[in-house]
N, C-alpha and C positions, 0 to 999 in steps of 0.2 A: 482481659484488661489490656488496654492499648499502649504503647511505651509513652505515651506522654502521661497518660494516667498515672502510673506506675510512677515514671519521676514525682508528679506532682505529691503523690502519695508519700515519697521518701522526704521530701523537703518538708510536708507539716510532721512526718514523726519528728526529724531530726530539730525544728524547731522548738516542737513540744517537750522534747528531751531535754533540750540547751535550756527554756525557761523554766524548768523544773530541776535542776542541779545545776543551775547558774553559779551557785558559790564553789560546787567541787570543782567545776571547769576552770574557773578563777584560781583555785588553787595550784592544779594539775599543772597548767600554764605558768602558771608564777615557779614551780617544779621544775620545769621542762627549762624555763629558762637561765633559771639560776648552773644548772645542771653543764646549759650547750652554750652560755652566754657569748663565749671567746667564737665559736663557731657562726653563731647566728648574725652577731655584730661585723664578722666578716665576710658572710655573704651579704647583706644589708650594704656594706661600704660596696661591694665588686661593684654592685647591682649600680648602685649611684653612679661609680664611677666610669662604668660601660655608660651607661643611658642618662649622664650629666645633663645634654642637650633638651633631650626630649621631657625630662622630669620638669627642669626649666620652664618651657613653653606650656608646658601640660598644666601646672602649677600658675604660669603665670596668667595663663586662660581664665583658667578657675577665679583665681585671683579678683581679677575683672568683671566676669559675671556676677559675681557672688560678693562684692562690695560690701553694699550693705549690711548684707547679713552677716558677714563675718565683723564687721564694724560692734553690732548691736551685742551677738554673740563674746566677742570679746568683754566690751562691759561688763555685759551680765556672768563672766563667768573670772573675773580681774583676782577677785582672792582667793579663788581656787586654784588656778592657774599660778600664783606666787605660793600658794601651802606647797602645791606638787614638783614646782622645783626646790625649793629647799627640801621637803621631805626625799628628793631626788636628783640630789647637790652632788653625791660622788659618781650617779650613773653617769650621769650628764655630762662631769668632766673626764670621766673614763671614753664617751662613744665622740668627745670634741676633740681629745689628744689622739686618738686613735684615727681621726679626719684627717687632723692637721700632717700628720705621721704619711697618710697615702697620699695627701696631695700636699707635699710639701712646696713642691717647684711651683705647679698650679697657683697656691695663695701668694707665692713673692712675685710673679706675672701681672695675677692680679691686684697686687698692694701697689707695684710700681704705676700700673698704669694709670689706677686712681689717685696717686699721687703726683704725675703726670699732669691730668687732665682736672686737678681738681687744686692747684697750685695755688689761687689766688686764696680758696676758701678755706685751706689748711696752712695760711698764712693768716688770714686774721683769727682761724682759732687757736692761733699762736700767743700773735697780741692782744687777746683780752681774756685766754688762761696768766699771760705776764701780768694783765693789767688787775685781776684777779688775785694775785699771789701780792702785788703791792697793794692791794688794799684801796681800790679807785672807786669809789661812790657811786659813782656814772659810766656804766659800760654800755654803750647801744650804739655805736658806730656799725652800719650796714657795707656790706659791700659793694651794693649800688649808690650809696651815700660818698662812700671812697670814691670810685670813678666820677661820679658828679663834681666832686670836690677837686681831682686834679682837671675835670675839662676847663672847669671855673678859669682856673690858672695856667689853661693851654699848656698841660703835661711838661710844663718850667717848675725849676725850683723855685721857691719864695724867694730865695736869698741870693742867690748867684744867677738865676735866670738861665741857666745853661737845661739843654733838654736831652736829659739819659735815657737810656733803654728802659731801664725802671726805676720809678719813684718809691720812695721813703716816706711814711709816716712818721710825722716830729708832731709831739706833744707841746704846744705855747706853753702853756704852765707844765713842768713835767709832773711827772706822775706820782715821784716822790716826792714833789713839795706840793702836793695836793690837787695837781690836775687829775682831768676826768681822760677817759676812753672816747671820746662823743667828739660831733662834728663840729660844736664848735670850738672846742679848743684842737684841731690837727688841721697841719698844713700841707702840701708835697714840698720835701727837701728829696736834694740829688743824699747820694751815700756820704761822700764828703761832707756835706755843709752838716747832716744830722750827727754824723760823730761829732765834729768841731764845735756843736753845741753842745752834745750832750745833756745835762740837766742844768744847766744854765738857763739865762734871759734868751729869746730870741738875737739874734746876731742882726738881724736888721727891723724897722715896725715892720709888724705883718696884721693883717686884716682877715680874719677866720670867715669862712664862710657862712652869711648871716642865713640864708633863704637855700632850703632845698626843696625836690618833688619828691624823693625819696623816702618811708618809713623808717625811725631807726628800729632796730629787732629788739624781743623784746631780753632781758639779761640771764 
């Protein structure tokens, strides 16, 4: 018998063995792991943390080819996937603390940068978590709807006409006396003019922007 014979020969016993005490293997393992959990969890993290880059790219490949099917796969697999983390609520936050613990520096790097670089879009989920907490009917104010809205008005305030580094969002009707989040009631105010209104009348007529190309998102 030739050594590829031989291998071949060893992989159908070992398969035939695995489908035939599937469930004592499942236990052994479930064993095994309760047992070494503290050890295995951090080999698992080293592993990650040496080979961060390449799991990334490797994953992200994958990722890409495999669209679809992992699209479909998801679906079809939606309330299973939600039983097993809750049935799997305290692993979970044990192998997420024990992350954040080895890459601590790592996620403030990367919280900053994306806070950085994503400045515009974690300011308006600012203003319509606020606009949400007051109780606003109509939240759909876009962020491409914002920039349309100050080009409208050539990056001036409504009121003072003076042109700052950044504009302000002012609510015409505020928010507490029943105005919406939406484009047509928000103008650009400099920082000055929108304290100085406040929840007030507009401080001079203002003309909301009637016509955009822009979607608003949905709330």
């Amino acid at each position: 018998m030739t050594d590829k014979e031989s291998l071949r020969k060893k992989r159908l016993y070992h398969a035939a063995y695995a489908a035939k005490h599937r469930e004592d293997i499942a236990k052994r393992r479930a064993a095994y792991y309760q047992a070494n959990k503290e050890k295995i969890l951090m080999k698992a993290l080293l592993y990650q943390q040496k080979n961060s880059a390449q799991i990334f790219i490797k994953t992200k490949a994958y990722h890409e080819a495999h669209a679809e099917e992992l699209r479909v796969y998801r679906a079809a697999n939606k309330e299973r996937r939600r039983a097993w983390n809750v049935a799997n609520k305290e692993h979970i936050a044990e192998q997420l603390a024990e992350y954040r613990r080895l890459h601590k520096e790592e996620i403030r790097l990367q919280q900053a940068l994306y806070t950085k670089t994503h400045a515009e879009e974690n300011t308006e989920k600012a203003h319509r978590r606020r606009a949400r907490e007051r109780q606003a009917k109509r939240i759909d104010l876009s962020i491409q709807q914002w920039e349309e809205i100050q080009r409208a008005y050539n990056f001036r305030c409504v009121y003072c006409g003076k042109k700052p580094k950044k504009l302000t969002k002012d609510h015409i009707t505020p928010i507490s006396k029943g105005g919406d989040h939406t484009m047509m009631n928000i103008v650009p105010a400099c920082r000055s003019c929108n304290s100085r209104k406040r929840d007030r009348a507009p401080l001079t007529a203002v003309q909301p922007l009637l016509l955009t190309m822009a979607l608003p998102r949905e709330k």
